[in-house]
Jmol script that loads the backbone (N, CA, C; Angstrom):
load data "model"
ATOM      1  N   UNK A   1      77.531 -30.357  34.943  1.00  0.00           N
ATOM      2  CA  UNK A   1      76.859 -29.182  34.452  1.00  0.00           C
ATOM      3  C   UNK A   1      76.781 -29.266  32.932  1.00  0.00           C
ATOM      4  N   UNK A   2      75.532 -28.796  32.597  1.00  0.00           N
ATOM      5  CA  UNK A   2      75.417 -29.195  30.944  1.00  0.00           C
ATOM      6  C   UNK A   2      74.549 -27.622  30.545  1.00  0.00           C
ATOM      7  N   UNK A   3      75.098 -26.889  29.593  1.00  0.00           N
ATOM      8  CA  UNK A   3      74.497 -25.938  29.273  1.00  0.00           C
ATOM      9  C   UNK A   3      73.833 -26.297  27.750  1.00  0.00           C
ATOM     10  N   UNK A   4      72.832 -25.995  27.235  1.00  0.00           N
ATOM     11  CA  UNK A   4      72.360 -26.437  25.832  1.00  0.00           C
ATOM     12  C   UNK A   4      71.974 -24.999  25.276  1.00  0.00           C
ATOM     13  N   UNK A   5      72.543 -24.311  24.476  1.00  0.00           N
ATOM     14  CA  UNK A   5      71.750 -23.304  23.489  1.00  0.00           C
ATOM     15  C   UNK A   5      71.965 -23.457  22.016  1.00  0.00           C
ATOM     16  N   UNK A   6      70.275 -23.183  21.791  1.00  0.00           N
ATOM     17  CA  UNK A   6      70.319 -23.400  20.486  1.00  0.00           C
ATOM     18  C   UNK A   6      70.217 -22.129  19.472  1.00  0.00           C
ATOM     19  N   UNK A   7      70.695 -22.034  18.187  1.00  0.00           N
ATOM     20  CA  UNK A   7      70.734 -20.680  17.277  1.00  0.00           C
ATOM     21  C   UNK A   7      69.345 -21.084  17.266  1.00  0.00           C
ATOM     22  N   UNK A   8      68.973 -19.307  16.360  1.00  0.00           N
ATOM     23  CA  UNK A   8      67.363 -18.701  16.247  1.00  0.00           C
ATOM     24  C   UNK A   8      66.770 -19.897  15.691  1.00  0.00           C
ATOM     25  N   UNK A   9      65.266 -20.110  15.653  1.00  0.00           N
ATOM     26  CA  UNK A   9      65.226 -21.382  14.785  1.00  0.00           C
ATOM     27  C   UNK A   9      63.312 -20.861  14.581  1.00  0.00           C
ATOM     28  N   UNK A  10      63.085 -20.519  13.528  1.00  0.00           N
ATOM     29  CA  UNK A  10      61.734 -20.351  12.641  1.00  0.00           C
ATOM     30  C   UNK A  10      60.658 -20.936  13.315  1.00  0.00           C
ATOM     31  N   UNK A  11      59.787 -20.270  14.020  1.00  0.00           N
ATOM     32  CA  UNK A  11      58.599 -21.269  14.383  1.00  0.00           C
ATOM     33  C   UNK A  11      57.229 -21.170  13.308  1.00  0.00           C
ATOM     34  N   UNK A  12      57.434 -20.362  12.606  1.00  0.00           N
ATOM     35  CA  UNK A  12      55.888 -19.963  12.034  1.00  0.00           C
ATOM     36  C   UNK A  12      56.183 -21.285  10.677  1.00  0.00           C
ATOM     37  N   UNK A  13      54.850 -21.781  10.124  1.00  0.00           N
ATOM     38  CA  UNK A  13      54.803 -22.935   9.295  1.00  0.00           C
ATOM     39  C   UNK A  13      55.622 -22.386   8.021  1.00  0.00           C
ATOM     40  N   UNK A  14      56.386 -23.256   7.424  1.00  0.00           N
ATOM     41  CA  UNK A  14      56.691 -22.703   5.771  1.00  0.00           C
ATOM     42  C   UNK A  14      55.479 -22.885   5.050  1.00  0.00           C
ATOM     43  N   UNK A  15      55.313 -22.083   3.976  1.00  0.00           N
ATOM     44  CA  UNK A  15      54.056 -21.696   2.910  1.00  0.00           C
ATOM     45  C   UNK A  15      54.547 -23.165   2.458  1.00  0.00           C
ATOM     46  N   UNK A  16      55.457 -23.885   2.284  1.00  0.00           N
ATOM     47  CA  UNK A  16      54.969 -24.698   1.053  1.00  0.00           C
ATOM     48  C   UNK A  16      55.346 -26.059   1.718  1.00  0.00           C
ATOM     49  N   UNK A  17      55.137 -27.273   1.972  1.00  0.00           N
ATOM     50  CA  UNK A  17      55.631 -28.103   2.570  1.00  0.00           C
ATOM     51  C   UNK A  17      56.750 -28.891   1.767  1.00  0.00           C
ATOM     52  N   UNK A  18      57.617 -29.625   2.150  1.00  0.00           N
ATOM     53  CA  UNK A  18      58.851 -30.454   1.696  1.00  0.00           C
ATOM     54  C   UNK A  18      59.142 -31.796   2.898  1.00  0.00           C
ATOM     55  N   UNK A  19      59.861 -31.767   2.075  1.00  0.00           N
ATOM     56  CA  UNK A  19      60.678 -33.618   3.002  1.00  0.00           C
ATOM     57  C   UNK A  19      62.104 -32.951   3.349  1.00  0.00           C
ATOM     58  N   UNK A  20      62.471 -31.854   2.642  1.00  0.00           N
ATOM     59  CA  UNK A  20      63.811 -31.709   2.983  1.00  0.00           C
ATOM     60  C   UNK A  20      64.531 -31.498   4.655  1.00  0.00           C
ATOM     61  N   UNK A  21      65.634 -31.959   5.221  1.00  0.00           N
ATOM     62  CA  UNK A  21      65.714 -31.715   6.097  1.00  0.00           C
ATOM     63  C   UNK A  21      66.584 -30.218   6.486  1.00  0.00           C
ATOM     64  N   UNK A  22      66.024 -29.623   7.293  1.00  0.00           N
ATOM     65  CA  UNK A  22      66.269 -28.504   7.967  1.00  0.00           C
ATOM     66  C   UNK A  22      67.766 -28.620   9.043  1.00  0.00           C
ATOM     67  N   UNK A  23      68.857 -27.875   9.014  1.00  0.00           N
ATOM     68  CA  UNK A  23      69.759 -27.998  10.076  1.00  0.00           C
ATOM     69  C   UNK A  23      68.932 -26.831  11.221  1.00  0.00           C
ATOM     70  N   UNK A  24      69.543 -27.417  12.496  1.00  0.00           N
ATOM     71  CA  UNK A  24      69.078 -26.539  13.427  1.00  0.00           C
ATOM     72  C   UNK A  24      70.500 -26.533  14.442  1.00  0.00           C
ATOM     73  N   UNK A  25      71.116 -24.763  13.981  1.00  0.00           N
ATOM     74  CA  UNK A  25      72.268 -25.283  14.958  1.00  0.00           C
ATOM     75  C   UNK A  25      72.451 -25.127  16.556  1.00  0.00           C
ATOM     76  N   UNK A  26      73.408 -25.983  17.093  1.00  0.00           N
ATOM     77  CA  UNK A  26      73.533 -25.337  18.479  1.00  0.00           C
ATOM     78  C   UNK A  26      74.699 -25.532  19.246  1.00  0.00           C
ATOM     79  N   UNK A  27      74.881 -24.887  20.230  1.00  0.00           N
ATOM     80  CA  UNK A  27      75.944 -25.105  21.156  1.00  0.00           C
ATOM     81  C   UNK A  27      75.612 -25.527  22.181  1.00  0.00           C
ATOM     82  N   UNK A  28      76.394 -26.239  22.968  1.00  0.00           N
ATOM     83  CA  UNK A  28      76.513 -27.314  24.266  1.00  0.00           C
ATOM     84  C   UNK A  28      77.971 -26.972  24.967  1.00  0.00           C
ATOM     85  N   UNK A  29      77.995 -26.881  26.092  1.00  0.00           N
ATOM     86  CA  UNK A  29      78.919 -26.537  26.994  1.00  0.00           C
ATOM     87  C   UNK A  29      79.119 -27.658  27.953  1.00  0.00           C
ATOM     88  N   UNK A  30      79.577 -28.005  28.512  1.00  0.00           N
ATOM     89  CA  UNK A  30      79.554 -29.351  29.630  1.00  0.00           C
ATOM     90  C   UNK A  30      80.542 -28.882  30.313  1.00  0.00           C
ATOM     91  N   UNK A  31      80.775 -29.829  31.638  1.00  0.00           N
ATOM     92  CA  UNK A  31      81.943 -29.867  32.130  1.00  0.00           C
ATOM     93  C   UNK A  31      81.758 -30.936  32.924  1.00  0.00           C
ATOM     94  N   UNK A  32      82.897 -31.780  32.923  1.00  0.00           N
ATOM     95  CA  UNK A  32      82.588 -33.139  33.317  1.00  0.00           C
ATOM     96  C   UNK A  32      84.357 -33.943  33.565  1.00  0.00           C
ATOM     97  N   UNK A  33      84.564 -35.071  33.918  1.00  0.00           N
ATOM     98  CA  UNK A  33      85.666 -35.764  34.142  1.00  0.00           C
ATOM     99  C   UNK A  33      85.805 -36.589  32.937  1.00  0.00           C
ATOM    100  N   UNK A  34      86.953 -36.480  32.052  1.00  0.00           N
ATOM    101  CA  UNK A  34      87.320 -37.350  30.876  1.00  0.00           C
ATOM    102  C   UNK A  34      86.593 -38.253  30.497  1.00  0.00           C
ATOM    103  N   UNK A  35      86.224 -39.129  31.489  1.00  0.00           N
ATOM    104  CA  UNK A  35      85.432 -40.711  31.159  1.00  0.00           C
ATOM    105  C   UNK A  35      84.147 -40.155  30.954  1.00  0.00           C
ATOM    106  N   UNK A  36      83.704 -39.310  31.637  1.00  0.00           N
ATOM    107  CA  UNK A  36      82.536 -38.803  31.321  1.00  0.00           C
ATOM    108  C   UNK A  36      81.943 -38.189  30.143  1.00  0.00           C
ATOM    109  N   UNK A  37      82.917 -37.488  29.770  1.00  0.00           N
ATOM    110  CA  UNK A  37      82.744 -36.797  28.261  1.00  0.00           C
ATOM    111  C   UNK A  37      82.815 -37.665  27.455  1.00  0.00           C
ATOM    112  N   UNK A  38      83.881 -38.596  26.975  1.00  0.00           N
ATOM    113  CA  UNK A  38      83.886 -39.968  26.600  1.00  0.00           C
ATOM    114  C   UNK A  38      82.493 -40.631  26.377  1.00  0.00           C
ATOM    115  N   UNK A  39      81.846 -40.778  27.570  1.00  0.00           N
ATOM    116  CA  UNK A  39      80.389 -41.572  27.147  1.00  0.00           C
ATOM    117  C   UNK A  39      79.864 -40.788  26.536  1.00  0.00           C
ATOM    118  N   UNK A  40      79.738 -39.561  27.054  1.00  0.00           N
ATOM    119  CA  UNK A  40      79.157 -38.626  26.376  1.00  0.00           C
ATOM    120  C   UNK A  40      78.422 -38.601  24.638  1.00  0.00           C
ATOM    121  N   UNK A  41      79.882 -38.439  24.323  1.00  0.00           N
ATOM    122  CA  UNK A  41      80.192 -38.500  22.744  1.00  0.00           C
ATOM    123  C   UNK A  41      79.835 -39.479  22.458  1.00  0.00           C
ATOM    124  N   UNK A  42      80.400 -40.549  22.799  1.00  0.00           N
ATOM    125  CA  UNK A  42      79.429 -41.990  22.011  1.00  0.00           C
ATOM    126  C   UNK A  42      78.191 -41.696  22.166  1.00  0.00           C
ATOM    127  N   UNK A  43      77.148 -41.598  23.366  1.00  0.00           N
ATOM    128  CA  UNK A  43      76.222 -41.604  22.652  1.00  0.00           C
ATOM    129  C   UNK A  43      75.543 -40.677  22.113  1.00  0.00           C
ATOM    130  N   UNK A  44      76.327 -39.702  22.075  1.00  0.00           N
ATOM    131  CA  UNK A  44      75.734 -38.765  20.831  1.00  0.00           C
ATOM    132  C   UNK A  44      75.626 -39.314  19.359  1.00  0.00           C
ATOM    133  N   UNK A  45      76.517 -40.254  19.280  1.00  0.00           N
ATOM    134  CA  UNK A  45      77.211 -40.584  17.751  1.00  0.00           C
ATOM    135  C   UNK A  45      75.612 -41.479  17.280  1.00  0.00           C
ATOM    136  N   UNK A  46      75.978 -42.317  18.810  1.00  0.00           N
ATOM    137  CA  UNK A  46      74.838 -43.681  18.328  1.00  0.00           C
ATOM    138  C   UNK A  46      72.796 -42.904  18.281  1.00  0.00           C
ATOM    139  N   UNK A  47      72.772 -41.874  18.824  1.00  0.00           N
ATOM    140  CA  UNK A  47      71.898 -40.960  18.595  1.00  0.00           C
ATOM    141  C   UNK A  47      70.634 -41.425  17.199  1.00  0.00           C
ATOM    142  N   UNK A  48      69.418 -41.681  17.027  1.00  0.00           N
ATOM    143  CA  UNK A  48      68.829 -41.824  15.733  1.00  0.00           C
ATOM    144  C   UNK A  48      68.795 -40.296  15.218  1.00  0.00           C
ATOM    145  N   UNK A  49      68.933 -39.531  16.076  1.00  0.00           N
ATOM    146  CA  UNK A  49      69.151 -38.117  15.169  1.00  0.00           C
ATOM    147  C   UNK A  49      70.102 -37.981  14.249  1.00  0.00           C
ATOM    148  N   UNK A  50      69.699 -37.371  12.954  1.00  0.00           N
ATOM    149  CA  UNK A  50      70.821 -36.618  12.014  1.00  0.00           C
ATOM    150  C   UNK A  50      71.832 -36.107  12.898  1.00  0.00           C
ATOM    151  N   UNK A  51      72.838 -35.498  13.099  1.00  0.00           N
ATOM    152  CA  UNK A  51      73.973 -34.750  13.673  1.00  0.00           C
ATOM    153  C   UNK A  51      75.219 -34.303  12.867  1.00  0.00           C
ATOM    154  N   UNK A  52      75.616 -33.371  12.750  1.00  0.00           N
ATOM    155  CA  UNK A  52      76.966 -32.988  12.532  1.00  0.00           C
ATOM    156  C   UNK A  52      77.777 -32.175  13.481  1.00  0.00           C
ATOM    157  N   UNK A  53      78.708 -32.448  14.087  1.00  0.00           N
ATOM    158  CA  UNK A  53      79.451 -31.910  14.908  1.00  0.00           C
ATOM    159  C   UNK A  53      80.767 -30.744  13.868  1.00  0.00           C
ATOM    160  N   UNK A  54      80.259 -29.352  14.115  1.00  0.00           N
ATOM    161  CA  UNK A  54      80.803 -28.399  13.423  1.00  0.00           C
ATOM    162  C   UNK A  54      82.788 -28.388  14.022  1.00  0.00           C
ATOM    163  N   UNK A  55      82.688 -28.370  15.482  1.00  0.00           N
ATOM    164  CA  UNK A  55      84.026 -28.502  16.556  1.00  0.00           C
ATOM    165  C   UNK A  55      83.669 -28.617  17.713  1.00  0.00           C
ATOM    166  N   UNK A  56      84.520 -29.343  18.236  1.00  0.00           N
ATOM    167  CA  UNK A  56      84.784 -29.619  19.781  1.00  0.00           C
ATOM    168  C   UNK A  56      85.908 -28.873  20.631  1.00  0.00           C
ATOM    169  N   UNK A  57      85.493 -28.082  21.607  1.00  0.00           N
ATOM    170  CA  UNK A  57      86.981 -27.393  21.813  1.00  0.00           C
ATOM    171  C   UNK A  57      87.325 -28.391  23.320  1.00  0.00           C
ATOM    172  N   UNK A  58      87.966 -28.330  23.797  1.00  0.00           N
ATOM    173  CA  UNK A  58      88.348 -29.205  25.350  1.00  0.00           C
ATOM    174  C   UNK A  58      89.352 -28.217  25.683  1.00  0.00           C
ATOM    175  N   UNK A  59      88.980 -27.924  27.655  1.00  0.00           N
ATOM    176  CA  UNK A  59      90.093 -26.777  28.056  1.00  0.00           C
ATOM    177  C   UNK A  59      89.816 -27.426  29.306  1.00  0.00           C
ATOM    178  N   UNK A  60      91.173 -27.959  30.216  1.00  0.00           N
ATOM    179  CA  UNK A  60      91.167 -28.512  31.783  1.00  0.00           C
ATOM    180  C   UNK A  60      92.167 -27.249  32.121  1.00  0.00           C
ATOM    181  N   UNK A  61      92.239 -27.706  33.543  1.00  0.00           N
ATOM    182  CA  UNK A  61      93.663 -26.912  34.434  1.00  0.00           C
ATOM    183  C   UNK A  61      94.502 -28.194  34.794  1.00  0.00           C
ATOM    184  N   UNK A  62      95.927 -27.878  35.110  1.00  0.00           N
ATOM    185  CA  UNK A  62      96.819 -28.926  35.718  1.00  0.00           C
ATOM    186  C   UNK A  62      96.729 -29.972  34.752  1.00  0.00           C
ATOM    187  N   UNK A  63      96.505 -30.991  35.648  1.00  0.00           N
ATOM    188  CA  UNK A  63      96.924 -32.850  35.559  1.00  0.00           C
ATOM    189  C   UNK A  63      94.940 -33.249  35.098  1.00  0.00           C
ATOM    190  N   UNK A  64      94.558 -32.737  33.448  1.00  0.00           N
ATOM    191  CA  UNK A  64      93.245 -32.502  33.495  1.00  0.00           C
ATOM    192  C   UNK A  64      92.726 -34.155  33.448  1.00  0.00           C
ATOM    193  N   UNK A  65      93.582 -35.044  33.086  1.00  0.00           N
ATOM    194  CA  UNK A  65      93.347 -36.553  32.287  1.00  0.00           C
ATOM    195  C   UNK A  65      93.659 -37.037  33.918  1.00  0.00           C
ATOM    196  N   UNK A  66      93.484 -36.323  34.933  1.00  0.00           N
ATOM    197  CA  UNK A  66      93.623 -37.259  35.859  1.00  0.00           C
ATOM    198  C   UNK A  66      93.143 -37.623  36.850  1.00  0.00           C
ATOM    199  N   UNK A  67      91.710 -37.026  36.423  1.00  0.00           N
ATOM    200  CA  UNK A  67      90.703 -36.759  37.920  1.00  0.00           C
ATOM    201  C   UNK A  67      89.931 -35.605  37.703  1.00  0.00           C
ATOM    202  N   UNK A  68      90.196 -34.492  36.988  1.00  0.00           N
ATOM    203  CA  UNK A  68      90.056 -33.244  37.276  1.00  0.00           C
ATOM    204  C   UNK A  68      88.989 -32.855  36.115  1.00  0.00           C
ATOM    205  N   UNK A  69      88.022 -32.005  36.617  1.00  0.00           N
ATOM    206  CA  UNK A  69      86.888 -31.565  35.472  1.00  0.00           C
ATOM    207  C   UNK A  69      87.819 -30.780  34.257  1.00  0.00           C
ATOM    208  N   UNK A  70      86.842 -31.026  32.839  1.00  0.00           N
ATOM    209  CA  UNK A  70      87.006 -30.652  31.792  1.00  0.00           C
ATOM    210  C   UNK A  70      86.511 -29.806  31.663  1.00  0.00           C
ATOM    211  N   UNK A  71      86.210 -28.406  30.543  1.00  0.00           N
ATOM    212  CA  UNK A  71      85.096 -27.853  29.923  1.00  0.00           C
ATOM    213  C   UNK A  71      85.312 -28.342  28.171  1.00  0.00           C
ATOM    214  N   UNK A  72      83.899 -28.586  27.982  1.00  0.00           N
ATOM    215  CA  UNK A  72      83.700 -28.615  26.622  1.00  0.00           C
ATOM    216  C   UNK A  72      82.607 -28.170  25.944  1.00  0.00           C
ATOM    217  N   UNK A  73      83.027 -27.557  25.207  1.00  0.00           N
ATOM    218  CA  UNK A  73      82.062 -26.408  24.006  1.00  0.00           C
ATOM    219  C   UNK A  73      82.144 -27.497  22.704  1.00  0.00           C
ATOM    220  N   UNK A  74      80.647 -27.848  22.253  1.00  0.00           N
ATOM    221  CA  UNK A  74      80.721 -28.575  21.416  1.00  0.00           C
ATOM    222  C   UNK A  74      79.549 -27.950  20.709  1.00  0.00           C
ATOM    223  N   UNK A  75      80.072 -27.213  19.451  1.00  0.00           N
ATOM    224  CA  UNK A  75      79.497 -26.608  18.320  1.00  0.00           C
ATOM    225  C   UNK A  75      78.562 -27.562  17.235  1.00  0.00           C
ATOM    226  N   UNK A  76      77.368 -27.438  16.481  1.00  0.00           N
ATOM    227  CA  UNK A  76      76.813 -28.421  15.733  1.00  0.00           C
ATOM    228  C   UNK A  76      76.015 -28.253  15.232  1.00  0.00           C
ATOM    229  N   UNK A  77      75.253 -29.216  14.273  1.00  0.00           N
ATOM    230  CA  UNK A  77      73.595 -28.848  13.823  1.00  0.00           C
ATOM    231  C   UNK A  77      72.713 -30.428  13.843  1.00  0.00           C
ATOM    232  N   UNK A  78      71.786 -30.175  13.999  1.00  0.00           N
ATOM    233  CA  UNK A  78      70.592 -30.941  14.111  1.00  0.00           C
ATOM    234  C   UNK A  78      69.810 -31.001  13.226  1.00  0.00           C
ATOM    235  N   UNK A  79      69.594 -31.860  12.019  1.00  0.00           N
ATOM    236  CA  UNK A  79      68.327 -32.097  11.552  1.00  0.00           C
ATOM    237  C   UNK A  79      67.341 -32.539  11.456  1.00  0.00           C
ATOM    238  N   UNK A  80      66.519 -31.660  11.255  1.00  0.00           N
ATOM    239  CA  UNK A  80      64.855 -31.756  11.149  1.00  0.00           C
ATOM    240  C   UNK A  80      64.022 -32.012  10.430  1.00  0.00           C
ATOM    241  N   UNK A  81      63.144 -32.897   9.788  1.00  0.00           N
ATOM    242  CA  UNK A  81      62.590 -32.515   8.883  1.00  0.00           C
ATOM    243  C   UNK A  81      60.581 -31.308   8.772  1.00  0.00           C
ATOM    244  N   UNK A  82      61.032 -30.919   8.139  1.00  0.00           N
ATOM    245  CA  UNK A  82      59.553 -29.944   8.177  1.00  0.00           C
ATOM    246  C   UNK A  82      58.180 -30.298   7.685  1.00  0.00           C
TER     247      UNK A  82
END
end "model"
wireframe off; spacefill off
backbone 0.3
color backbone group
């Protein structure tokens, strides 16, 4: 299960154009088995997108590293350029 929401994000054109890049932030929720999240993250890293990862939180039940689904809330921003 993968939830994706992203903060408000401007659709109307800016009056003046630039190169600068824009963050666009968002949150991601998952829940998945260790190894899974694992790939996960790599290839987020290896990604050609800009990225900054703001936090990662990780919350299992029991014996979570041993079989058993994770949840992870992974906070961030995305840049864009305009």
């Amino acid at each position: 299960m993968v939830i994706l929401q992203f903060l408000p994000v401007l659709l109307s054109k800016p009056e003046t154009t630039t190169s600068e890049a824009t963050p666009m932030g968002f949150t991601m929720a998952l829940k998945a088995k260790y190894e899974d999240i694992l790939t996960f993250i790599d290839l987020l890293s290896r990604t050609d997108r800009i990225i900054s990862i703001d936090s990662i939180d990780i919350s299992g039940e029991g014996q979570a590293f041993t079989g058993n689904l994770l949840t992870v809330t992974l906070r961030g921003r995305a840049y864009v350029f305009r």
